[in-house]
N, C-alpha and C positions, 0 to 999 in steps of 0.2 A: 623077306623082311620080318623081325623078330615084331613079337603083336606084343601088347602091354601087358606085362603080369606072365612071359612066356616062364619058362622051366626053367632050374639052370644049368641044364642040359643043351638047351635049344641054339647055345652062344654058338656062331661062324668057326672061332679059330681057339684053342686053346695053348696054342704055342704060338710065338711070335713070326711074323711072317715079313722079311723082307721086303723094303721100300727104298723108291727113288723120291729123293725130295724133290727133282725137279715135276714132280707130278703134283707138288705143293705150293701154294703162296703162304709165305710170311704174312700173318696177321699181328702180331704180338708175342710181348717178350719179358720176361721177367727173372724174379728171384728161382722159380720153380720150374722156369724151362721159356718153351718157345709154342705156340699156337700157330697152325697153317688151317686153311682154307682148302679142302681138295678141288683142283682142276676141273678132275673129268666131272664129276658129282657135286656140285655144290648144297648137295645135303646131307653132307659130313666134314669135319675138319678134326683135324691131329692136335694131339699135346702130347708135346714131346719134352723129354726129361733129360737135364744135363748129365754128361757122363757121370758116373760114379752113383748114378740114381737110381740103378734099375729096380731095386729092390722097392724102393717106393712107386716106381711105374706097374710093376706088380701087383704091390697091395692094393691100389689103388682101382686098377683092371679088376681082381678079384671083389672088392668089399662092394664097386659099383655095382658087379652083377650081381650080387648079394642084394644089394637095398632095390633094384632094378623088380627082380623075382619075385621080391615082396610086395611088389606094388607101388613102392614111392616113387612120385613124381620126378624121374633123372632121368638124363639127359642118355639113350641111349650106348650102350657100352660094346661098338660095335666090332672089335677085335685088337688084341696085341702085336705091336711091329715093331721094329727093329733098324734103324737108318745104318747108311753105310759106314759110318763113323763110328759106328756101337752104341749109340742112344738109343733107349728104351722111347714107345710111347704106344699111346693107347688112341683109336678114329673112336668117333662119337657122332653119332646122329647131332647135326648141327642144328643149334635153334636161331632161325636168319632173325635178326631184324629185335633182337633181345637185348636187357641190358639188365647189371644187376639192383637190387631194391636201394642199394647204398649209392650208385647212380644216378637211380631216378632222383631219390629225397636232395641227394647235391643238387641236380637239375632246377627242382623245384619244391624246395623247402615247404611248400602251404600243403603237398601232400602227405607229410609226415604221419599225421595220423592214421591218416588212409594207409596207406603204404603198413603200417605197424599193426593195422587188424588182421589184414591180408597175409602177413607174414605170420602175424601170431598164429592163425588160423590153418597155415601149412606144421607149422612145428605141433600144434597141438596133434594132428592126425598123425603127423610121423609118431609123436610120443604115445599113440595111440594104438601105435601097430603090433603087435603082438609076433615075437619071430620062433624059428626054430632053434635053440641056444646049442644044439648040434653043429649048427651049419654058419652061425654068426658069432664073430668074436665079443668076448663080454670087454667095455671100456675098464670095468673095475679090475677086472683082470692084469687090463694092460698096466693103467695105473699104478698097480702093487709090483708088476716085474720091471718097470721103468724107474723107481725108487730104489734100488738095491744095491748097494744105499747110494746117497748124495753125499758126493764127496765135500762139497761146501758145506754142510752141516754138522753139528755135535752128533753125539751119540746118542742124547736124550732129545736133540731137534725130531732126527730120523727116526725113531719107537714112538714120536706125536705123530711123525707125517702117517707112519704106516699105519698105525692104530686111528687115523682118523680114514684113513681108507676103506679097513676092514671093516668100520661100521659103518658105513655106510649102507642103507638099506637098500636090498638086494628087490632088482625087477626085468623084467623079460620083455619090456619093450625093445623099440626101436629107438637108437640116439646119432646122430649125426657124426658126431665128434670134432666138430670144427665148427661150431654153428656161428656165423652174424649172419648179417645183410650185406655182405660181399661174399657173401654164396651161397643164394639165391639169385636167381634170376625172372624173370618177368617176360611177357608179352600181350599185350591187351587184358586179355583177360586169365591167360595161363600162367603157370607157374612153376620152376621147377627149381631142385634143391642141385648142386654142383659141387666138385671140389672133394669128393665122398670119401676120400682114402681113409679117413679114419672110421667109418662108418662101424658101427655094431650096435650092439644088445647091452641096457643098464640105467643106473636114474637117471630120468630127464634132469634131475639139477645139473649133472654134468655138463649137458649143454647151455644150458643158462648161466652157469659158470664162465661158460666160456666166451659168451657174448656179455656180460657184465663186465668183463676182463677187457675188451676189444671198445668199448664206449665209458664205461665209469674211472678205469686206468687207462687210458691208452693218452699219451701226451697228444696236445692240441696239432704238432707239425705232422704225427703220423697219422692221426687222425683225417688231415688232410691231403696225405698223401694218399692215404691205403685209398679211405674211404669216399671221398671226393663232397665233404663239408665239415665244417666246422666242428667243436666239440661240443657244445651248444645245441647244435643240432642233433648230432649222435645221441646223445643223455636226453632229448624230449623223444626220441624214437625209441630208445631203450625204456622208458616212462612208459607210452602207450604202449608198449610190446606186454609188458607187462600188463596193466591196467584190464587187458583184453586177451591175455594166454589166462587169468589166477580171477576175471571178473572184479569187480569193485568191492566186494566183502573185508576184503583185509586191505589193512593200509602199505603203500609203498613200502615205508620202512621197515615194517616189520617182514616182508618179504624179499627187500634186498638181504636185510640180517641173515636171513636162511640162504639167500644164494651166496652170501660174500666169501664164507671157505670154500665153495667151488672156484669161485674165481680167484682165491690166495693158492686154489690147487694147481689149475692151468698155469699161473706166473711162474709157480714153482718148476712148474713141468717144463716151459719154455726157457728158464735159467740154468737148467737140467742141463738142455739140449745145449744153448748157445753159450751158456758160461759168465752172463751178466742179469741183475734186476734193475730194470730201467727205476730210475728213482721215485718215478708216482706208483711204483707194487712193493716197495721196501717193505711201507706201516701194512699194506695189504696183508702181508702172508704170516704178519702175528699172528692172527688171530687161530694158523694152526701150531704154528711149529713155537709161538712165545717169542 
């Protein structure tokens, strides 16, 4: 059994290893793939990735063992497999009995605050962590070779987008890269970060970008879709997430100000990928590209 904070050297399998799904239960199913439950061990279950994915079931395996190594709190990354159909997917130390932070607050809205310390207080330590920038990809990195160029923009959109990139202020922490509170997860009193594929090294506003992106833009149906409450609800948990990552010193506004081009950068990045700006990030992503 791999201990916490093992090598990462110490991983089971570094090549994919062959699986029968009948040795799985279907737990869930989504946009990113399929979750099972292992049979023989039920302290582990699979996610498994739709054909054409593997590349992301990859990253994903690799950047876990990555944040894993370092110390953050995830969900063990217990080897890569391969289903007979050719779906990549990755077993993981399963956490029974968990749900994620944007779950609970659905559940029970009077926890919001609570909930929003707690979380601030996981990201604070990740933002905390200090890596090896040898061994962990930098987001700003990725950001700058992901823009090259955007073919929906001018020619003087794209020398704003990318010159707001390069200035951005360069740091060696730890950042998630996909951070809300739909990945995270919870259990009494533990807590663990999930979903890791974009994980690396670079400013925490990246990730507050992207969770300002997910509650401040996100329309009220998806909102209730993804996250399982209201929008209402979302924007007072984005409120105290703040309030208690940045302390009471400065005021909200002038701290969303400074995260809101993170999060005109995320909408851009996800418009990038999918081809459309949902109409509550249109006025968002002035504020870099004009």
């Amino acid at each position: 059994m791999l201990k916490f904070g093992a090598s990462y050297h110490d991983f089971y399998r570094m090549e994919p290893r062959p699986i029968d799904l009948n040795d799985n239960i279907l737990s869930g199913g989504g946009f990113m793939g399929e979750s099972y439950n292992c049979k023989d061990n039920p302290d582990y279950m699979l996610k498994l990735y739709p054909l054409g994915r593997t590349t992301l079931a990859q990253k994903e395996y690799e950047r876990s063992k990555e944040a894993y190594t370092l110390g953050i709190h995830t969900p063990v990354p217990k080897e890569l497999v391969k289903a007979p159909d050719g779906r990549m997917g990755i077993v993981f130390r399963r956490i029974q009995g968990k749900k994620s932070f944007a779950k609970a607050v659905g559940e029970d809205p009077s926890r919001t605050e609570e909930l929003a310390a707690r979380f601030a207080a996981m990201c604070k330590t990740l933002h905390s962590t200090r890596v090896n920038k040898e061994e962990v990809s930098s987001i700003k990195e990725f950001f700058g070779n992901a823009f090259q160029p955007v073919r929906y923009l001018t020619s003087a959109q794209n020398d704003k987008l990318l010159r707001f990139i390069a200035d951005i202020p360069d740091a060696d922490t730890a950042v998630h890269g996909d951070l809300h509170f739909g990945n995270a997860i919870l259990r009494g009193n533990e807590s663990w970060f999930i979903d890791i594929g974009e994980f690396g090294y670079g400013n925490p506003l990246f990730d507050l970008g992207i969770f300002m992106s997910v509650t401040k833009y996100t329309a009220e149906d998806m909102i209730r879709k993804l996250y399982h409450m209201d929008k209402g609800t979302a924007v007072r948990f984005w409120e105290a997430f703040l309030r208690e990552y940045y302390g009471a010193d400065r005021p909200l506004k002038d701290l969303e100000e400074e995260i809101k081009p993170y999060a005109a950068l995320r909408a851009l990045f996800v418009q990038h990928e999918i081809g459309r700006l949902p109409p509550e990030r249109q006025e968002l992503v002035k504020c870099i590209i004009g």
